[in-house]
C-alpha positions in Angstrom: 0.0 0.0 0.0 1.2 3.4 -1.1 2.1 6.2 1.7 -0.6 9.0 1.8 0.2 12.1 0.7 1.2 14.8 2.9 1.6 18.4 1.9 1.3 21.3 3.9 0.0 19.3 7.1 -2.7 18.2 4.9 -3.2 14.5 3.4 -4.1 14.6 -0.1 -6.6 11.4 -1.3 -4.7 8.8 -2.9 -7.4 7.4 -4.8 -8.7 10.8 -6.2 -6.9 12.8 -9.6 -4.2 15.0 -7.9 -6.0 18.0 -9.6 -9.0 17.3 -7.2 -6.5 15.9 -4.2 -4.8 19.6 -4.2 -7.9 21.1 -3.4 -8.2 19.6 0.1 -5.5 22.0 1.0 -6.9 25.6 2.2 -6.0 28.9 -0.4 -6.1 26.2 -3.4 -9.0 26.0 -5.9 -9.5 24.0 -9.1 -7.4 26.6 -11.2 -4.6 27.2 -9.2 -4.5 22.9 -8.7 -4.7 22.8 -12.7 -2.0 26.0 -12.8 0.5 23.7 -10.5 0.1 20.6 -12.6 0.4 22.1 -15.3 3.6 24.2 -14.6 5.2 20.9 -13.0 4.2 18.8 -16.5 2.0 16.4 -14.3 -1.1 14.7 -15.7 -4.0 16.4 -14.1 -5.9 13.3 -14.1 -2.9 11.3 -12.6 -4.3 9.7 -9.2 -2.1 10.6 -6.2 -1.7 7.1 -5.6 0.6 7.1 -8.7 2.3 10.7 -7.8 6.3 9.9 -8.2 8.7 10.8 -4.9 10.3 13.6 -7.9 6.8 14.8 -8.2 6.1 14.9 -4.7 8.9 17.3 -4.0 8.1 19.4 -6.7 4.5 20.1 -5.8 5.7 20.9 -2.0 8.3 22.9 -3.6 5.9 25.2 -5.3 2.5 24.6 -3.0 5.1 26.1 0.0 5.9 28.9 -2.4 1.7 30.0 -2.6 0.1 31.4 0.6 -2.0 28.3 2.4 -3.5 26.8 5.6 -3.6 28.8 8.4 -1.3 31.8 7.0 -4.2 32.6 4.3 -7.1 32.5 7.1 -5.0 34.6 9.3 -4.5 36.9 6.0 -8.1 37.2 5.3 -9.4 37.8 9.0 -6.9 40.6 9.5 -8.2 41.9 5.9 -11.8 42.1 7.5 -10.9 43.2 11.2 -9.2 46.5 8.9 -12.3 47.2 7.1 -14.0 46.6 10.3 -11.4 49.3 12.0 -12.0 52.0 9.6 -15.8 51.4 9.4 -15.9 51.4 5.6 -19.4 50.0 4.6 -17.8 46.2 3.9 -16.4 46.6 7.4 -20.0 47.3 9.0 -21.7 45.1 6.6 -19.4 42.4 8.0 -20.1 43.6 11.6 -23.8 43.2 11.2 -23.0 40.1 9.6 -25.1 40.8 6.8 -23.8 40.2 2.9 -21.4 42.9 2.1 -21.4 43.4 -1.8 -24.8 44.4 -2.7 -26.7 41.3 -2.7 -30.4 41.5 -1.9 -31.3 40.6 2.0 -35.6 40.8 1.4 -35.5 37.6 0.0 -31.8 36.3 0.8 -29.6 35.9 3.5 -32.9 34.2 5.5 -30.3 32.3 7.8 -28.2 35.3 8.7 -31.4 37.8 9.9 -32.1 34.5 11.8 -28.9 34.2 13.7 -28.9 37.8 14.5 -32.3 38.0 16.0 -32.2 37.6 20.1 -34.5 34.6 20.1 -36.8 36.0 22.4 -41.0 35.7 22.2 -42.7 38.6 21.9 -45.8 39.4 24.6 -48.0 39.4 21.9 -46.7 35.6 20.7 -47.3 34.2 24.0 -51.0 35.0 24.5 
């Protein structure tokens, strides 16, 4: 039985196309995956089961060269607690929790207005 793959603290499915696998790692998406395989002259549709130890270093090689795991979340939270700071309208829109680039909340965004409500019945509900 072959090793699993480990990149980045992450194990990447061995019986899935490496093109799919890569995408189990945070900050990578089905272009940037294709973008790797396709810079490193791997088959996109090769399974990881059947990735070479030469290919294996290669892709940590460049996957440790992209921004990924916990560094991108930490990225993207400080991004937010900014706009939050200067109280742009994506920063207050992100305060309330509500959707922040113009999408319509009467119809949408059902389960956030939920979440936000205090939970309490009203007097007239209870009689």
């Amino acid at each position: 039985m072959a090793v699993a793959l480990r990149i980045e603290g992450v194990n990447i499915p061995m019986n899935k196309h490496i093109s799919i696998g890569l995408t189990a790692i945070y900050g990578i998406g089905r272009p940037l995956a294709l973008r790797i395989c396709k810079e490193l002259d791997i088959n996109p549709e090769t399974k990881g089961s059947e990735i070479t130890a030469d290919q294996e270093k290669a892709l940590r090689a460049v996957i440790s060269k992209i921004e990924t795991g916990g560094d991108k979340r930490r990225t993207l939270i400080a991004a937010n607690q900014r706009l939050m700071a200067i109280k742009c309208y994506r920063g207050l829109r992100a305060r309330q929790k509500l959707p922040r680039r113009g999408q319509n909340t009467r119809n949408n965004s059902k389960t956030v207005k939920r979440v936000s409500t205090t939970g309490r019945v009203s007097s007239e509900e209870q009689s």
